[in-house]
C-alpha positions in Angstrom: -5.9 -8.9 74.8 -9.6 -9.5 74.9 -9.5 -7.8 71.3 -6.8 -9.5 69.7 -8.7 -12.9 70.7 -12.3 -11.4 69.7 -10.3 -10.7 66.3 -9.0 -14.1 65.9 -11.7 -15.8 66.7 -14.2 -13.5 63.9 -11.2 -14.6 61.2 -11.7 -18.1 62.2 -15.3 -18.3 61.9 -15.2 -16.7 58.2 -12.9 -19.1 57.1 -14.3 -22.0 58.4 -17.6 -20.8 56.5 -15.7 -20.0 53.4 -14.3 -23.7 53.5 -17.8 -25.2 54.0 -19.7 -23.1 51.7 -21.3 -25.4 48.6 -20.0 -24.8 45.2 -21.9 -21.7 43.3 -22.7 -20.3 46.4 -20.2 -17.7 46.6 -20.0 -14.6 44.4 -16.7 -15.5 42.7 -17.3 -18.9 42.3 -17.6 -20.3 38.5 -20.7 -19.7 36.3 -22.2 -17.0 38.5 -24.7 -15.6 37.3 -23.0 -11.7 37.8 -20.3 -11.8 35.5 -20.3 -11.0 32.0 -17.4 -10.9 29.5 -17.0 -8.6 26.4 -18.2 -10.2 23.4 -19.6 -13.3 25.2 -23.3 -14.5 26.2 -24.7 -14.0 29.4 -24.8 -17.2 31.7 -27.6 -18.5 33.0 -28.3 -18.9 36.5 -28.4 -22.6 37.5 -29.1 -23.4 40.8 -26.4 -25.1 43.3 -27.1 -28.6 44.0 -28.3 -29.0 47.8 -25.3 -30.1 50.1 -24.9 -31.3 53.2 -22.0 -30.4 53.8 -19.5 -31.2 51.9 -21.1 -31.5 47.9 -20.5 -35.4 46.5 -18.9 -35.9 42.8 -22.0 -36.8 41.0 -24.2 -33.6 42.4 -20.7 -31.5 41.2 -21.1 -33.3 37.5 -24.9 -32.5 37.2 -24.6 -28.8 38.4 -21.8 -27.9 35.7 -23.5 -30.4 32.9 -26.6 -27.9 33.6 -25.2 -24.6 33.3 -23.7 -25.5 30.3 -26.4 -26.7 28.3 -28.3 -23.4 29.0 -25.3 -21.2 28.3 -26.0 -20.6 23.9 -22.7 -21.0 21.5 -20.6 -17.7 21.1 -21.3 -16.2 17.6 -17.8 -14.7 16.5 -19.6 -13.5 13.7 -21.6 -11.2 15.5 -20.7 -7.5 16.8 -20.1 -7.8 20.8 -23.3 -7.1 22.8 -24.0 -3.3 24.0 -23.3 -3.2 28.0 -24.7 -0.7 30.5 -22.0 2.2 30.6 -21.1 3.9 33.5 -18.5 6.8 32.0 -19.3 10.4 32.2 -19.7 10.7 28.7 -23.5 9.2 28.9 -23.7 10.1 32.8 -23.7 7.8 35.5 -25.7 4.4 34.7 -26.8 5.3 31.3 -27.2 2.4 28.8 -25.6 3.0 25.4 -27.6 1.4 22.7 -25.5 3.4 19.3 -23.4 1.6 17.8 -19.7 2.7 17.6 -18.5 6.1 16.3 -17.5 5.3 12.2 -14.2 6.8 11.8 -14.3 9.9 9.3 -12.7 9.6 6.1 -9.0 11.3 5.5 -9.6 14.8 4.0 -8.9 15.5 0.1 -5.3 16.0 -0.4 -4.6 19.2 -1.8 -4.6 20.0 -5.0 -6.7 16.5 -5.8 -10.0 18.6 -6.7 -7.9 20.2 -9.6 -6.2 17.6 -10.5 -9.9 15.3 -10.9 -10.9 18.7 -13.1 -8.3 18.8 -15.4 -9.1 19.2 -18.9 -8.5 16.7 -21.1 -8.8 18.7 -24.7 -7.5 18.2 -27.8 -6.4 20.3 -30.7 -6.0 19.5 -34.2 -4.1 22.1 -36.3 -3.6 21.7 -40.1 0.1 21.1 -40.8 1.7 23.7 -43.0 2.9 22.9 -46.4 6.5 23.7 -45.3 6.1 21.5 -42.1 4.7 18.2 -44.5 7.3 19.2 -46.8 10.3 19.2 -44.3 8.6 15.5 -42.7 8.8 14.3 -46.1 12.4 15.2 -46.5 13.1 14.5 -42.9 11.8 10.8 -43.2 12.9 10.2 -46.8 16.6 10.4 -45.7 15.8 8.2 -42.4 14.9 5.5 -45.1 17.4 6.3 -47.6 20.6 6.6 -46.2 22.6 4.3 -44.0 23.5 7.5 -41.7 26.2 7.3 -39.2 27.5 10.2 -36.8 31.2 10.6 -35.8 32.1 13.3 -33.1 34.8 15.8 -32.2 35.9 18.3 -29.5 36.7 21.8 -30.7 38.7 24.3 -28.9 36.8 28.1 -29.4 39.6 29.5 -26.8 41.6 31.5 -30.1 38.2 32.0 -32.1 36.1 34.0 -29.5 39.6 35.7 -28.9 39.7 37.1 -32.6 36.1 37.4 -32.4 36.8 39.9 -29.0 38.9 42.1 -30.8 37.8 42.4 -34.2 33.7 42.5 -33.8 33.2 46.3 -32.8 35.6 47.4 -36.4 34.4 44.6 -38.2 30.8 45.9 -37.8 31.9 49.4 -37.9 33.4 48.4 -41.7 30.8 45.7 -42.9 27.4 47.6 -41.2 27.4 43.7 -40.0 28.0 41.7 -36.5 30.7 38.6 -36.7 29.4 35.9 -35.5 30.8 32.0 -35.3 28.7 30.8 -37.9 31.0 32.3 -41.0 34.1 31.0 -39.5 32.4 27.4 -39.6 31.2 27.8 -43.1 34.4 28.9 -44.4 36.1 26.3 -42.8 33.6 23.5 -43.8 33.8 24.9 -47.4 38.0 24.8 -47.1 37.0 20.9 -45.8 35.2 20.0 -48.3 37.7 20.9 -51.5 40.0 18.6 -49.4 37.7 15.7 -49.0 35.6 16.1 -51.9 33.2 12.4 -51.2 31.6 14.6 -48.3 30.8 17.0 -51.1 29.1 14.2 -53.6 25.7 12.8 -53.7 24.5 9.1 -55.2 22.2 9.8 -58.3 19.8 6.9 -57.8 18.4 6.8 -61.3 21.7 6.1 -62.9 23.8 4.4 -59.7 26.5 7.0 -60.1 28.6 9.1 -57.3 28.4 12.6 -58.4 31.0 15.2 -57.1 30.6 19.0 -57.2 33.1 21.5 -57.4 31.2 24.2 -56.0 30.0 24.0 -52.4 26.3 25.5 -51.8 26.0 25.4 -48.1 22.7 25.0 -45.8 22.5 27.3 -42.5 19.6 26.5 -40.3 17.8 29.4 -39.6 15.1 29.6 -36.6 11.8 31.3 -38.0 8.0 31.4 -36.6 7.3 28.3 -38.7 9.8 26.1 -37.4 13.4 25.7 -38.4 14.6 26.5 -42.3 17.6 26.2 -44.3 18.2 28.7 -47.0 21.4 27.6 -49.4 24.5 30.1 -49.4 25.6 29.6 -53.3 28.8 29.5 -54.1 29.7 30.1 -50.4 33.6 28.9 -51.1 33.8 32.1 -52.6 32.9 34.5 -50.1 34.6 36.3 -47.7 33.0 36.6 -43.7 31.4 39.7 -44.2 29.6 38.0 -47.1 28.4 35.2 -44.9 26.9 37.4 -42.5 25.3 39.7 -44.8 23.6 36.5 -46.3 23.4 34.8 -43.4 21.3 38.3 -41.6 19.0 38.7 -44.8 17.4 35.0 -45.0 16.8 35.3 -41.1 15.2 39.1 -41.6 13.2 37.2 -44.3 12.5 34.4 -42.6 11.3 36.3 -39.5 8.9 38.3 -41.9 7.8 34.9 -43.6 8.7 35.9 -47.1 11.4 33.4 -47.1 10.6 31.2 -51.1 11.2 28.0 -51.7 13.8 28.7 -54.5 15.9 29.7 -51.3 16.0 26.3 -49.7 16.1 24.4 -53.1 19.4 22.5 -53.7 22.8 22.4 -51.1 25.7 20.0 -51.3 26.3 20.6 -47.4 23.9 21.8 -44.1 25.2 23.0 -41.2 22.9 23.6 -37.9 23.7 25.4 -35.0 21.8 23.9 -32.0 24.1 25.4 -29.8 22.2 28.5 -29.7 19.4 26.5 -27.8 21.5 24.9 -25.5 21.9 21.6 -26.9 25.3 19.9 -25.9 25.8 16.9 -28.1 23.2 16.2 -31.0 22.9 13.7 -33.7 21.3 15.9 -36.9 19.3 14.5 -39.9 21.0 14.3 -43.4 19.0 17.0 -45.1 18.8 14.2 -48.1 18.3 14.6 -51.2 21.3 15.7 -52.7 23.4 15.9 -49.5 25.5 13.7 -48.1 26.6 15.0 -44.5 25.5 17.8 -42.4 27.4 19.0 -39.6 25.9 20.2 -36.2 27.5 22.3 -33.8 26.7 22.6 -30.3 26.5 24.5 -26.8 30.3 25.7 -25.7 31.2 25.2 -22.1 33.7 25.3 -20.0 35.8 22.1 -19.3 39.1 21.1 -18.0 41.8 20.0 -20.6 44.8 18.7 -20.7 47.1 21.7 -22.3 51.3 21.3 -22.6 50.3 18.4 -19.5 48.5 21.4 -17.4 44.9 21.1 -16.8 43.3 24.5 -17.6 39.7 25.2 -18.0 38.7 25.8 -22.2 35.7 27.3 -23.9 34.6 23.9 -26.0 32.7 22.4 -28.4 31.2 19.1 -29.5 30.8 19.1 -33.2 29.0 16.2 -34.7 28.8 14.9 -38.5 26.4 12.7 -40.0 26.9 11.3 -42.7 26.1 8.8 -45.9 28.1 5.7 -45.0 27.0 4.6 -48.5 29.6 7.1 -50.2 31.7 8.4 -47.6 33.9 6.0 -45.5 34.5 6.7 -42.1 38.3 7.9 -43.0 37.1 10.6 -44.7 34.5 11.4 -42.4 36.6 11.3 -39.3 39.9 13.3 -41.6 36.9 16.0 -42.8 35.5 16.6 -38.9 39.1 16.8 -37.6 39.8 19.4 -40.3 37.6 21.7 -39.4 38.3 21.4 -35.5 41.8 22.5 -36.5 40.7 25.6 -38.4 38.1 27.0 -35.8 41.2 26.2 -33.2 43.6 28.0 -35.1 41.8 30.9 -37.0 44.8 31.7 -39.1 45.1 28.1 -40.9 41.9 30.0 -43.0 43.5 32.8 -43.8 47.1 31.0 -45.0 44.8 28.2 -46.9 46.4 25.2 -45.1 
């Protein structure tokens, strides 16, 4: 009992002293002279007005005018003052004058050193007299003809067939392979005695449509120098063993660069084979002057089609023809495209001549 009431008495004495104490005088009061905030001036120390007692209004008003005045404006322009430290990084009391650690730069991605080396070269290389020759041709039909392309699927299912069982006697006989390209140039030659406008040409000099009876037809052949068309003469005449034997001696000569000139000059009708690159659909270049049309054949692939209402899956083609829309309407065009289509389809419509 005597201390429990030694206790109470010690908590009343503080409190009482706590209640009478003068403004400023305690530690936590405002504007002591001990606290300082991050990024703000120190305070200074102003003196507590004298009290007795309990502190009047106007000595309240004076003390906190005072401390004010010699308290200086906050600069927020200004980096936050350095403060004594007391982390184990700088041990115990240590003050830290350095300024902050600058964060490091992200490393070089990789590959950005080679890519800042690169080279940035150039070659020139003299263009061949061939390769001006072809752009001359190349861009004279561009601004020449009024060229327009019409298209068509092609079924190679009974071709490659006869091709399968033929090839190994038909080399064996001709000392030759078959290939695809002399079924296409007979049938285009068969095509063109039935729509004879695809064989013509416009003889500017005199405004006249010529029309040849013969067909002299261009195969694209891929050689070192880029890609050249010798002329098969007379190629409604030959038989497919012909066609390959001519076909297998311009690319021999074209591989060994003695292809002449004379064996490009002339052609009614070009045919080009970008299937053997891959190509899928293509719109070829009239090879102009004096052709009208050119056909270009393309990569086969498998597809679904629509066979006696089944869907099966077919070898096919795209075959594409370009042609003059000057001289050849797009009747004939479209009846000369869909001509061929049926005679690569149905291999036998070339050997009955219908």
């Amino acid at each position: 009992a005597a201390t429990a009431a030694a206790s109470g008495a010690a908590t009343a004495a503080v409190a009482a002293a706590k209640a009478n104490a003068p403004l400023g005088a305690s530690s936590s009061a405002r504007g002591s002279s001990t606290s300082q905030y991050r990024g703000s001036p120190t305070r200074t120390s102003v003196a507590a007005p004298p009290t007795n007692g309990a502190p009047s209004y106007a000595a309240s008003r004076a003390y906190y005018a005072t401390r004010d005045a010699a308290t200086p404006p906050y600069n927020y322009a200004s980096p936050p003052p350095t403060t004594t430290s007391t982390s184990s990084v700088n041990g115990p009391g240590v003050s830290s004058s350095a300024p902050p650690a600058v964060r490091a730069p992200p490393p070089p991605l990789p590959g950005a050193a080679a890519s800042t080396a690169a080279s940035r070269a150039e070659t020139r290389v003299k263009m061949s007299r061939m390769r001006q020759r072809i752009a001359e041709r190349l861009k004279e039909a561009q601004n020449t003809c009024a060229m327009l392309t019409t298209f068509q699927e092609c079924d190679m299912s009974n071709l490659m067939a006869s091709r399968s069982r033929c090839k190994d006697e038909f080399e064996k006989v001709h000392g030759v392979k078959l290939g695809f390209m002399s079924a296409f140039v007979k049938a285009s030659t068969a095509a063109l005695q039935e729509v004879p406008a695809v064989n013509a040409y416009i003889d500017e000099a005199t405004k006249e449509t010529v029309y040849r009876e013969y067909c002299d037809v261009s195969v694209a052949v891929a050689s070192p120098n880029g890609l050249v068309v010798p002329v098969l003469r007379n190629a409604e005449t030959m038989s497919f063993a012909e066609v390959e034997k001519s076909i297998a001696a311009y690319a021999k000569k074209a591989k060994d660069g003695t292809l002449a000139l004379e064996d490009m000059a002339g052609g009614t009708f070009s045919i080009s084979n970008g299937g053997v690159f891959g190509s899928l659909m293509g719109t070829p270049i009239i090879n102009y002057s004096p052709q009208a049309a050119i056909l270009g054949m393309h990569a086969t692939k498998m597809r679904a089609v629509v066979v006696d209402g089944k869907v099966e899956a077919r070898p096919m083609m795209y075959l594409a023809l370009t042609y003059d829309h000057r001289i050849i309407d797009g009747r004939e065009a479209v009846t000369f495209l869909k001509s061929i289509a049926q005679k690569i389809e149905n291999p036998e419509r070339l050997l009955f001549g219908i």
